[in-house]
DRENFIVEX-176456 format. One record per residue: x negated, y negated, z of N, C-alpha, C, O in turn. Coordinates in pm, whole numbers, plus 50000, padded with zeros to 5 digits. Atoms other than C-alpha are relative to their C-alpha. Last residue first. Example, Ala and Ser with C-alpha at 12.3 -4.5 7.8 and 13.67 -1.06 7.14 Angstrom:
<nodes>
500825011949994486335010650714500774989150073500264978050090/499115011950000487705045050780499104988050000498064988250066/
</nodes>
This chain:
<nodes>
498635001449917827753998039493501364993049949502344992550023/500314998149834824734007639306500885000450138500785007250240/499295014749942826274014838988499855003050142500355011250219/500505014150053824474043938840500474984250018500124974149958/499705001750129827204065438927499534992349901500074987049803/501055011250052826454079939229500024996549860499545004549780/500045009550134828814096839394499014991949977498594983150052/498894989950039829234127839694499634992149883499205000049799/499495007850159825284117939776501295007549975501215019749969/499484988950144824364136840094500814989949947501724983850003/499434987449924822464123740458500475008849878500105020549866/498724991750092821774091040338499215016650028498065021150027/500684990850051819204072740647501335004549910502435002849963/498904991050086820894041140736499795010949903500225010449788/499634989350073818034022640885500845003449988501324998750091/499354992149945817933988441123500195012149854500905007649764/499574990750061815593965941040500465010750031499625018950069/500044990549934815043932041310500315012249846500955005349767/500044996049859813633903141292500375015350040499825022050128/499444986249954812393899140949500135001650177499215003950256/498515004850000811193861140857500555011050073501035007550181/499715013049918807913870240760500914995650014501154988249919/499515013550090807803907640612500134984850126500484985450244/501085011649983806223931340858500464984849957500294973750007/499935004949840809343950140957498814993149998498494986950100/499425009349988809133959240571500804990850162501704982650178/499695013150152806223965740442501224993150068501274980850080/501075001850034804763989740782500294988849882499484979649873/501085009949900807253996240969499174997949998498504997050101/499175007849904810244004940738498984993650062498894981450056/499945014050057807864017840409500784988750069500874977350024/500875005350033806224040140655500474985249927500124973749951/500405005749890809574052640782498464991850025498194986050130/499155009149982810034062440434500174991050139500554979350132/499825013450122807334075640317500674989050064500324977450082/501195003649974807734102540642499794982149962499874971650027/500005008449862811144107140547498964992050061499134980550099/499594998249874810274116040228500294994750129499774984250166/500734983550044809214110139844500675005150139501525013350105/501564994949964811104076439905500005011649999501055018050012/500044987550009814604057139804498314999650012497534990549986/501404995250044815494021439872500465016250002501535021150041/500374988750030818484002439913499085005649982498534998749895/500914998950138819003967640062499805018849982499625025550084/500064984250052821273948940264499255003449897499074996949794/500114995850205820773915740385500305016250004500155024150097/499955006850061821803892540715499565004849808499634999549697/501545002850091822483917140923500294991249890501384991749833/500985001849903825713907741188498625001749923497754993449949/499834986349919828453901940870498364996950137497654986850138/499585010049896827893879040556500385013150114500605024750077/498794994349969825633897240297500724994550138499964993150234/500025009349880822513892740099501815001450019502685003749934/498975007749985822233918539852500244989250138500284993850252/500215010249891818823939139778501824989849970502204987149856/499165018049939818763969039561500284990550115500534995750224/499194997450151816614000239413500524985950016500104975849959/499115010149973813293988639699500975000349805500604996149694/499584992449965810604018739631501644993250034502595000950051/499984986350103808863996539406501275006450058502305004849993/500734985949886808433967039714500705013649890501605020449940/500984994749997808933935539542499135012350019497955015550005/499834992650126812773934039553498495001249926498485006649816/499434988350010812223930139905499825002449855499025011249822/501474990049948809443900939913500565010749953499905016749867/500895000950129812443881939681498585009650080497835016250010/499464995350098815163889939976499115003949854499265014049784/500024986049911812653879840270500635004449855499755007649775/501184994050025812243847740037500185010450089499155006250141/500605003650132816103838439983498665007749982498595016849899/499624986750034817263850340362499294999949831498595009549802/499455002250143814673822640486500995015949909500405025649861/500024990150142813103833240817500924993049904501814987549969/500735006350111812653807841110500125008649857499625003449758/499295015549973816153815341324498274996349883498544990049780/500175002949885814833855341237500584988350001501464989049916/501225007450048816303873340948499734990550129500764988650194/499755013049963818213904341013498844991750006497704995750027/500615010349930818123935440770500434987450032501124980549957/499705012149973820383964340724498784990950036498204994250139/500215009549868818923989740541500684986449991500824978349899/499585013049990820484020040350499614992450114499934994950230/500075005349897817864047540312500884987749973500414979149898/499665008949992817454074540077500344995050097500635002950187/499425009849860815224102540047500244985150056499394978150111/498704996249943815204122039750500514995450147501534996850215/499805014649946812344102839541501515004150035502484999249979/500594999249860810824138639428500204983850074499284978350135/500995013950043812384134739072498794995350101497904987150079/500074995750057814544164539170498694995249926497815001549867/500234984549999815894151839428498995006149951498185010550032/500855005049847816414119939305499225007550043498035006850014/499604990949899818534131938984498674996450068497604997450007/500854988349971818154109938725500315005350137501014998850214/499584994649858820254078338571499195015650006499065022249903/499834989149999818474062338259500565007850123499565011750183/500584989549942818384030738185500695011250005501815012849958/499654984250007819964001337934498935008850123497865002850136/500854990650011819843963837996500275016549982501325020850029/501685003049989821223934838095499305013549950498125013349985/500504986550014824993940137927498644995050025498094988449937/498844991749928827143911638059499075016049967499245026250033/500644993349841823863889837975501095004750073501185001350191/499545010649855825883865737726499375007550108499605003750223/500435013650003823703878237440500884993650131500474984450203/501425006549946823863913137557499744985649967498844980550034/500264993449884827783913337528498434999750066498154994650175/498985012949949827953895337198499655002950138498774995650183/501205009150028825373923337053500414985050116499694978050187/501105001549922827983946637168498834991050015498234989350121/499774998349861830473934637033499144997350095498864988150171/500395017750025828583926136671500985000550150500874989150196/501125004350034828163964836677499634987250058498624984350121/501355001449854831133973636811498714999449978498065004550069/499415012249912833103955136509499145002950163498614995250244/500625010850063830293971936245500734989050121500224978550159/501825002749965831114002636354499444988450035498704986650132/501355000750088834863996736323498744999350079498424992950180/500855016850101837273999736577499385005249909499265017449900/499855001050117839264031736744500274986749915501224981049861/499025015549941838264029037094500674994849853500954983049834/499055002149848837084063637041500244996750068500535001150179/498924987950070836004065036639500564998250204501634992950234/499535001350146833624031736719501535006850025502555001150063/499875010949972832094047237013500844990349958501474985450051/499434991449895830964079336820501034988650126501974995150171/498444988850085830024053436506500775010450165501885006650203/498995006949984827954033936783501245004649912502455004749936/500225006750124826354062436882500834985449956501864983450020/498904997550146826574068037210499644995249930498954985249947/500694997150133823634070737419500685003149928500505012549850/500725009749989824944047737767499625004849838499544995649756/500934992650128827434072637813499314991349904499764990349790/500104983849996829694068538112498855004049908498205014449924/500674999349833828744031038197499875013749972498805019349997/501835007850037828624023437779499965007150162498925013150187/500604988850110832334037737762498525000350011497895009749962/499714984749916833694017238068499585008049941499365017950010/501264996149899831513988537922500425008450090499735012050186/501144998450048833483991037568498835003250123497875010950115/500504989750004836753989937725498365006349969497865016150024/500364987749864835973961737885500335014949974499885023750047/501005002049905834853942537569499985012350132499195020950169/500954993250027837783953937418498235003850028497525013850022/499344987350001840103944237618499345004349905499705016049900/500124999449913838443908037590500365018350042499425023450103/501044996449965838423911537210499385002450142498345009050149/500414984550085841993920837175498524998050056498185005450149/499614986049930842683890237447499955014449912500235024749974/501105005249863840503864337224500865010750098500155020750111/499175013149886842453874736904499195002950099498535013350101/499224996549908840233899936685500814989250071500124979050063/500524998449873839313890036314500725002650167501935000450172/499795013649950840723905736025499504997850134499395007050216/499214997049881838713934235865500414986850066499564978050081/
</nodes>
């Protein structure tokens, strides 16, 4: 098979991770047949793709709910005049219940996602892990109310 030109393989690349976001357990023949390549070309694609770390990893998307981790919380946090947004950020992505952390320009200085068994949980894991953290001045909640999208892509 001749090889691709550097814009075929780029356009193919992104088709490949609009196919991979919807349906992470394609085959690669199934995959293959409907971007219509060779096996063997999304094969050595894909491989290309985790070696540059455009593809970190595979999981599983699940229903919250359902999973008993149905109560979500967007927090803003602000970091005090001694706090470090860097280590408040690295405590966060410590804390299990903590999906994502982003540091962010605006009046809080991070955003971060979590989910918990309940409200309860969850106002536990506010003033107790993370209104303790060193640096933390203030955490402001953003309880989620109803999911219209979630698409495994955090934001």
């Amino acid at each position: 098979m001749a090889r691709l030109k550097r814009e075929e393989s780029e356009a193919l690349d992104r088709s490949l991770i609009h196919v991979l976001r919807k349906g992470g357990r394609l085959k690669y023949e199934s995959l293959a047949k409907s971007l219509g390549v060779s096996t063997s070309t999304v094969y050595n694609r894909i491989a290309k793709l985790e070696k540059r770390g455009v593809i970190k990893g595979y999981s599983a998307i699940f229903d919250r709910a359902k999973s008993g981790y149905g109560t979500g919380a967007i927090l803003l946090v602000t970091i005090d005049n001694q706090g470090n947004v860097e280590t408040v950020s690295k405590a966060l992505t410590s804390i299990p219940e903590v999906e994502a952390v982003y540091e962010i320009g605006g009046e809080a200085d991070i955003v971060a996602l979590l989910y918990a068994s309940s409200i309860e949980e969850l106002r536990n894991l506010v003033n107790e892990k993370i209104n303790s953290l060193d640096g933390v001045s203030n955490v402001t909640p953003l309880v989620i109310m109803k999911t219209y999208k979630e698409s495994g892509l955090v934001f």
